[in-house]
N, CA, C and O atoms as a MOPAC input file, in Angstrom:
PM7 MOZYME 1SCF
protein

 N     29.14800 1   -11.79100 1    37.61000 1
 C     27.78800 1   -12.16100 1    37.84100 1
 C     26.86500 1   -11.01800 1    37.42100 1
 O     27.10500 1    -9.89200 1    37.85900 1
 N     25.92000 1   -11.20200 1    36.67900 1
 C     24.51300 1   -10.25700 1    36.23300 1
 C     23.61500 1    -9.84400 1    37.65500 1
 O     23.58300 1   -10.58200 1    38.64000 1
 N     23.25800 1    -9.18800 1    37.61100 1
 C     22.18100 1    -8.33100 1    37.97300 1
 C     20.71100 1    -9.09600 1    38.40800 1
 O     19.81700 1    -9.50800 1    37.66800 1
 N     20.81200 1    -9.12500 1    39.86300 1
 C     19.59100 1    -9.87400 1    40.24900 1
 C     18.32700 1    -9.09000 1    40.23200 1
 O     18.06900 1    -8.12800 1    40.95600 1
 N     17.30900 1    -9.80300 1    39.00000 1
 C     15.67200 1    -9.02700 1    39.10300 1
 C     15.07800 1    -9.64400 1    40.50100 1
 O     15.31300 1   -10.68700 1    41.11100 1
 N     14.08200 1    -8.37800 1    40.76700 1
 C     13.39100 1    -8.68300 1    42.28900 1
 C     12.07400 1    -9.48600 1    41.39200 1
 O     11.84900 1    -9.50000 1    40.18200 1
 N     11.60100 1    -9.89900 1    42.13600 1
 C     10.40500 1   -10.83300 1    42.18100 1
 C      9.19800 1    -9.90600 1    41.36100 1
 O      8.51600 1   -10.28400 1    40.40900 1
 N      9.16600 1    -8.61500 1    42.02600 1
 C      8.33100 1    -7.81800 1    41.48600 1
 C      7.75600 1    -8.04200 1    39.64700 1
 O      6.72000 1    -8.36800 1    39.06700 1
 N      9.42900 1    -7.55700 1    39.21300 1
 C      9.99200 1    -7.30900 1    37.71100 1
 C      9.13000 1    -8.93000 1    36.94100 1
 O      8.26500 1    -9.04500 1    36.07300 1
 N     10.02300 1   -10.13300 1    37.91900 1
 C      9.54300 1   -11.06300 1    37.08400 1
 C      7.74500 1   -11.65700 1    37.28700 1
 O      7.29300 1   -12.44200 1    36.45200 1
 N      7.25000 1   -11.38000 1    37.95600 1
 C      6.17500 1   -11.60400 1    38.36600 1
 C      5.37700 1   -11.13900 1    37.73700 1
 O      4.41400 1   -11.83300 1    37.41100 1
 N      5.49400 1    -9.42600 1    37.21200 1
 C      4.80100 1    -8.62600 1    36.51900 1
 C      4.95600 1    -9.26100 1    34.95400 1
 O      4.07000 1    -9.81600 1    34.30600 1
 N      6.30000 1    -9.01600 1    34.56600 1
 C      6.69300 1    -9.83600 1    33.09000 1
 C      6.48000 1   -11.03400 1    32.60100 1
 O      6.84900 1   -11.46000 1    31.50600 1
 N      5.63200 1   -11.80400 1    33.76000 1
 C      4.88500 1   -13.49000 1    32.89700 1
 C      3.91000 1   -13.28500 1    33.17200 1
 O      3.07400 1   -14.00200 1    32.62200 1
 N      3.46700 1   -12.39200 1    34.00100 1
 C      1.57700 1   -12.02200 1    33.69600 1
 C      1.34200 1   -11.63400 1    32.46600 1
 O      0.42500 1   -12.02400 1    31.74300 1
 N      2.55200 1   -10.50400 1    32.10300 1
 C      1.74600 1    -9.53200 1    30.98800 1
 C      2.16100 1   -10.25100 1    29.41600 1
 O      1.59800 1    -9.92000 1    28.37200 1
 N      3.09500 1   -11.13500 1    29.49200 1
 C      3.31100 1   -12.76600 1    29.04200 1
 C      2.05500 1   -13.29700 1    28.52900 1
 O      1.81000 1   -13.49300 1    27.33900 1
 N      1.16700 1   -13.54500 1    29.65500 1
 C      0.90100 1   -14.69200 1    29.78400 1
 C     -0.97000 1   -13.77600 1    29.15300 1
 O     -1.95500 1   -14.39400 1    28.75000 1
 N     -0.89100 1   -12.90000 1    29.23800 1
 C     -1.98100 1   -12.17000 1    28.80600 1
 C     -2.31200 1   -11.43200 1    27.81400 1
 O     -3.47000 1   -11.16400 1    27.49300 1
 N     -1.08200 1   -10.97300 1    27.14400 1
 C     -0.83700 1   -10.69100 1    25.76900 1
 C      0.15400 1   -11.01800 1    25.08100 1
 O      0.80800 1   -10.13000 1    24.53600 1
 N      0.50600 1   -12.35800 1    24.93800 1
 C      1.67800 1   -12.80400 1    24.29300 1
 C      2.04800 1   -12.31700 1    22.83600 1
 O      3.21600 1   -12.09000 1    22.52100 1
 N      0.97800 1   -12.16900 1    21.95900 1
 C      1.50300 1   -11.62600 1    20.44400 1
 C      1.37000 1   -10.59300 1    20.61300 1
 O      0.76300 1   -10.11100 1    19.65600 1
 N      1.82700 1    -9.18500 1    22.05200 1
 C      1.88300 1    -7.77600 1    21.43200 1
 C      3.23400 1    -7.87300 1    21.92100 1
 O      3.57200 1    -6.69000 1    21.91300 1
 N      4.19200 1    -8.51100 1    22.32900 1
 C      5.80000 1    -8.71600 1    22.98200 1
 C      6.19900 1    -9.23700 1    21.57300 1
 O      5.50400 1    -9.80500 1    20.73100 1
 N      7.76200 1    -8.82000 1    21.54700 1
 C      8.91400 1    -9.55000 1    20.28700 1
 C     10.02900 1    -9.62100 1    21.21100 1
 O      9.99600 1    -9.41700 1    22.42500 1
 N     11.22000 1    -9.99700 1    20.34000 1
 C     12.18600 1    -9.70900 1    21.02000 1
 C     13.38200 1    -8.64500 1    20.66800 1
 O     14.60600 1    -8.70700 1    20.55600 1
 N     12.15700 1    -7.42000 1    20.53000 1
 C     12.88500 1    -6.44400 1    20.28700 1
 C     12.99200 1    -5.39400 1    21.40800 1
 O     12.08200 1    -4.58200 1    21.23900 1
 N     13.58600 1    -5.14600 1    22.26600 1
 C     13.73100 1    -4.25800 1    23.30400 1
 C     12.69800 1    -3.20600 1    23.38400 1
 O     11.92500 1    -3.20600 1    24.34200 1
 N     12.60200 1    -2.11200 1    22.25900 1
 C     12.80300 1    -0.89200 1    22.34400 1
 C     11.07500 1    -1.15900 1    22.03100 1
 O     10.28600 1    -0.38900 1    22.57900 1
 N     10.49600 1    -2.36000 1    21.06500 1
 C      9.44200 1    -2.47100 1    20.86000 1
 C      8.65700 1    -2.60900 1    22.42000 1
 O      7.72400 1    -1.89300 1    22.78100 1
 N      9.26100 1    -3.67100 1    23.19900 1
 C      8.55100 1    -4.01600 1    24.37800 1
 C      8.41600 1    -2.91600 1    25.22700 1
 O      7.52600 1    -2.62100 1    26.02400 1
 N      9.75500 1    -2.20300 1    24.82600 1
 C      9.28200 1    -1.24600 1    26.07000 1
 C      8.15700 1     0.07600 1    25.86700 1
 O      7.74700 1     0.87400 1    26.71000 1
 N      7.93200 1    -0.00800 1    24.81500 1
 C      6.50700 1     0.69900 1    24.32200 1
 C      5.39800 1     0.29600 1    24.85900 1
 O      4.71000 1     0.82200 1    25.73400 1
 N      5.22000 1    -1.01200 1    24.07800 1
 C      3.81100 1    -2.13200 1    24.86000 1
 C      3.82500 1    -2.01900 1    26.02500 1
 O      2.74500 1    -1.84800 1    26.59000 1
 N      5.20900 1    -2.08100 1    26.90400 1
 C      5.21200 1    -2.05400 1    28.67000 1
 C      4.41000 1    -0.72300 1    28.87000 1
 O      3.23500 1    -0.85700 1    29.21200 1
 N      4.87000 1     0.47200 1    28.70800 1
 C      4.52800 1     1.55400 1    28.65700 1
 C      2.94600 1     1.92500 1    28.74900 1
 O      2.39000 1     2.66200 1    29.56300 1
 N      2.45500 1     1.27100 1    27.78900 1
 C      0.84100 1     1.41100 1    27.25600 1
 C     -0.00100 1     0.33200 1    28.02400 1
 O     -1.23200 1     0.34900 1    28.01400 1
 N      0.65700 1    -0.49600 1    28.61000 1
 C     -0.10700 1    -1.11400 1    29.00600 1
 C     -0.61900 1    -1.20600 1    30.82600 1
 O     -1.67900 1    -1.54000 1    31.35500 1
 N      1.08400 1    -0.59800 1    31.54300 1
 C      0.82700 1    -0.44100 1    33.21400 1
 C      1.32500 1     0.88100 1    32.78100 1
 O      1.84700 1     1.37500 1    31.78200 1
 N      0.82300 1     1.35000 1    34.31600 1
 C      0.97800 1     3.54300 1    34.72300 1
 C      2.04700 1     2.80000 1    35.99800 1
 O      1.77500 1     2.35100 1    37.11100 1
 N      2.84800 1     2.87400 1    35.53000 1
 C      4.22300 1     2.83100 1    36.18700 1
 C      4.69300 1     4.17000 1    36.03500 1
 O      4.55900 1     4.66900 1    34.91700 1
 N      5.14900 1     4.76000 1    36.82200 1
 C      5.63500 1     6.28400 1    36.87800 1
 C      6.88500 1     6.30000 1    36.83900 1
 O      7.49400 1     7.34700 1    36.62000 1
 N      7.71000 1     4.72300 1    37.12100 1
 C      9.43600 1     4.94200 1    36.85200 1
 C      9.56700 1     4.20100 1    36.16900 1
 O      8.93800 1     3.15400 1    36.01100 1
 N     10.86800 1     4.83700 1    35.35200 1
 C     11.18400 1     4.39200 1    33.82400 1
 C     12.29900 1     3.41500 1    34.03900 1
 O     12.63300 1     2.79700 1    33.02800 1
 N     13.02800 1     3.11100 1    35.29300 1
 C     13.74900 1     2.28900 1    35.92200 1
 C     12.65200 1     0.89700 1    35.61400 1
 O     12.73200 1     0.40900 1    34.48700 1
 N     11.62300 1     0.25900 1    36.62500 1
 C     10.96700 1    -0.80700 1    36.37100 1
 C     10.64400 1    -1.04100 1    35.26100 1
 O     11.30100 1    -1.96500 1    34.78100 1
 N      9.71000 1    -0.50300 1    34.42900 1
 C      9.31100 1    -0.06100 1    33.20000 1
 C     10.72100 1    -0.53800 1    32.48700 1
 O     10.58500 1    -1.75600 1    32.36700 1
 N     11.67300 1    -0.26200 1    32.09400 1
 C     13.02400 1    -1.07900 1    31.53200 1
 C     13.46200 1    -2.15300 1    31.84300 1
 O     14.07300 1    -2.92600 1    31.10600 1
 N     13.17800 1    -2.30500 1    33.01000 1
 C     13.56600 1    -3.56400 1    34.42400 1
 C     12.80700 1    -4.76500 1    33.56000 1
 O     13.37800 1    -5.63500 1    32.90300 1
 N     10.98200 1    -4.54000 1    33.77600 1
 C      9.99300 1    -5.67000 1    32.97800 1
 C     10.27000 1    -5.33400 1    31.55600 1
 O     10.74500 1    -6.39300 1    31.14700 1
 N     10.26300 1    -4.42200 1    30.44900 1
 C     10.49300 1    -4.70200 1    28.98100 1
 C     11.94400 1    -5.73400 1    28.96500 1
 O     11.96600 1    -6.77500 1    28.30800 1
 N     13.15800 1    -5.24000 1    29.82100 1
 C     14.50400 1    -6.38200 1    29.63100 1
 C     13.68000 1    -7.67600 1    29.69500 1
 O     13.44500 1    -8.46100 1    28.77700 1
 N     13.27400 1    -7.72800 1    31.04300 1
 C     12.80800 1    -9.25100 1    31.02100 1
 C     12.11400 1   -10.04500 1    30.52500 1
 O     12.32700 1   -11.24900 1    30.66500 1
 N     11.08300 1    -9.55400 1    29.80200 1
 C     10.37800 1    -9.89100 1    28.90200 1
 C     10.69700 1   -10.11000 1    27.29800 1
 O     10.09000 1   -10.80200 1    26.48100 1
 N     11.77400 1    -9.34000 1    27.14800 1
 C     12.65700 1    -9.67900 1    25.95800 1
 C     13.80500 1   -10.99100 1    26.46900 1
 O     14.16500 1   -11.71800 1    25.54400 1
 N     14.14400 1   -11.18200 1    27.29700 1
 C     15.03900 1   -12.14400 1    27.93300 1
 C     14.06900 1   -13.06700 1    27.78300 1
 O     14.13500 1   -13.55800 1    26.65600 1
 N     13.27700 1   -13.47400 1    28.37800 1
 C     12.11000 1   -14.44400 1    28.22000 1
 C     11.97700 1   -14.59200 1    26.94300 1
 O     12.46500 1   -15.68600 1    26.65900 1
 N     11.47600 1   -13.94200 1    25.78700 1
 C     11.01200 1   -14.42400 1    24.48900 1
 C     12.17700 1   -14.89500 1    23.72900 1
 O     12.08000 1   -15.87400 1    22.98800 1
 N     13.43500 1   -14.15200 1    23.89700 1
 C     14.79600 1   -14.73500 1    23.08900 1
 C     15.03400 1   -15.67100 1    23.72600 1
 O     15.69000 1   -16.29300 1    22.89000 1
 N     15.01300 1   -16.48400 1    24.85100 1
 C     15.17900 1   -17.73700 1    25.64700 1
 C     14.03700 1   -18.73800 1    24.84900 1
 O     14.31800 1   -19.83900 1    24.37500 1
 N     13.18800 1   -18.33600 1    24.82600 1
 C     12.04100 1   -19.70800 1    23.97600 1
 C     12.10700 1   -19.38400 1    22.47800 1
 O     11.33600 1   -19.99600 1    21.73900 1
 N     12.83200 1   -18.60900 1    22.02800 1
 C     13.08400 1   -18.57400 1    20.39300 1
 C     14.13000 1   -19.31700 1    20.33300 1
 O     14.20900 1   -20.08300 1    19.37200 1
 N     15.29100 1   -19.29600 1    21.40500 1
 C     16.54000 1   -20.17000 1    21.58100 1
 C     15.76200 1   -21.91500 1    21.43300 1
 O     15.80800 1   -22.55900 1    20.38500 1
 N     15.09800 1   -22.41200 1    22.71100 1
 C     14.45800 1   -23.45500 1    22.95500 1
 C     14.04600 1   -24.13500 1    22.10300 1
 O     14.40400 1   -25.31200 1    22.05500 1
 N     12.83400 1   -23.41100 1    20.81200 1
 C     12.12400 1   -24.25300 1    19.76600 1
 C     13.35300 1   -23.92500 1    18.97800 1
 O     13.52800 1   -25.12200 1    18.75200 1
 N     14.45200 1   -23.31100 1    18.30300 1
 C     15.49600 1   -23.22300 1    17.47000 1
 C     16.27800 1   -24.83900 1    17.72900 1
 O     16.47200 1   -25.63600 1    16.81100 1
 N     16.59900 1   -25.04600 1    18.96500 1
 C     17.13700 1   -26.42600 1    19.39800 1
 C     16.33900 1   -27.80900 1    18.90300 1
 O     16.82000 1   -28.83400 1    18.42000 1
 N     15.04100 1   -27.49300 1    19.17700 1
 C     14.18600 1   -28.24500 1    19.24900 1
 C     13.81800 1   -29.02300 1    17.73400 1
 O     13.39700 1   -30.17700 1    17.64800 1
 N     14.12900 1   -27.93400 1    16.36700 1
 C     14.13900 1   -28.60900 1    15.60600 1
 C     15.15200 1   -28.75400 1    14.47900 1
 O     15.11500 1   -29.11200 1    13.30200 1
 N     16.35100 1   -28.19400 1    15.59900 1
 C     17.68600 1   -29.16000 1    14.85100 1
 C     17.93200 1   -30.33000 1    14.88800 1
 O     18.91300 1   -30.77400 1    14.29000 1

């Protein structure tokens, strides 16, 4: 079994979703830059915690429309 995110992680990661959707990809190392620049999070633990999830999120709806028009 994976690794349960707290509410916090995902809560934060469909706001910042949902508020700047074209500065996220689903490239890890990219998001976790944008995460970076965008909240003063002082640990690099959360800060990795929301860039994972937010890359989990965008490769999940790149999966979705990929289905969608096979």
């Amino acid at each position: 079994m994976g690794k349960v995110r707290t509410t916090l992680v995902k809560r934060t990661a469909r706001k910042l979703l949902e508020m700047y959707p074209e500065a996220f990809t689903g490239n890890f190392e990219h998001n976790k830059k944008v995460v970076s620049q965008l909240l003063e999070y002082r640990s690099k633990k959360l800060r990795n915690q929301i860039a994972g999830y937010i890359t989990h999120l965008i490769n999940r709806a790149k999966k979705r429309e990929a289905r969608k028009t096979d």
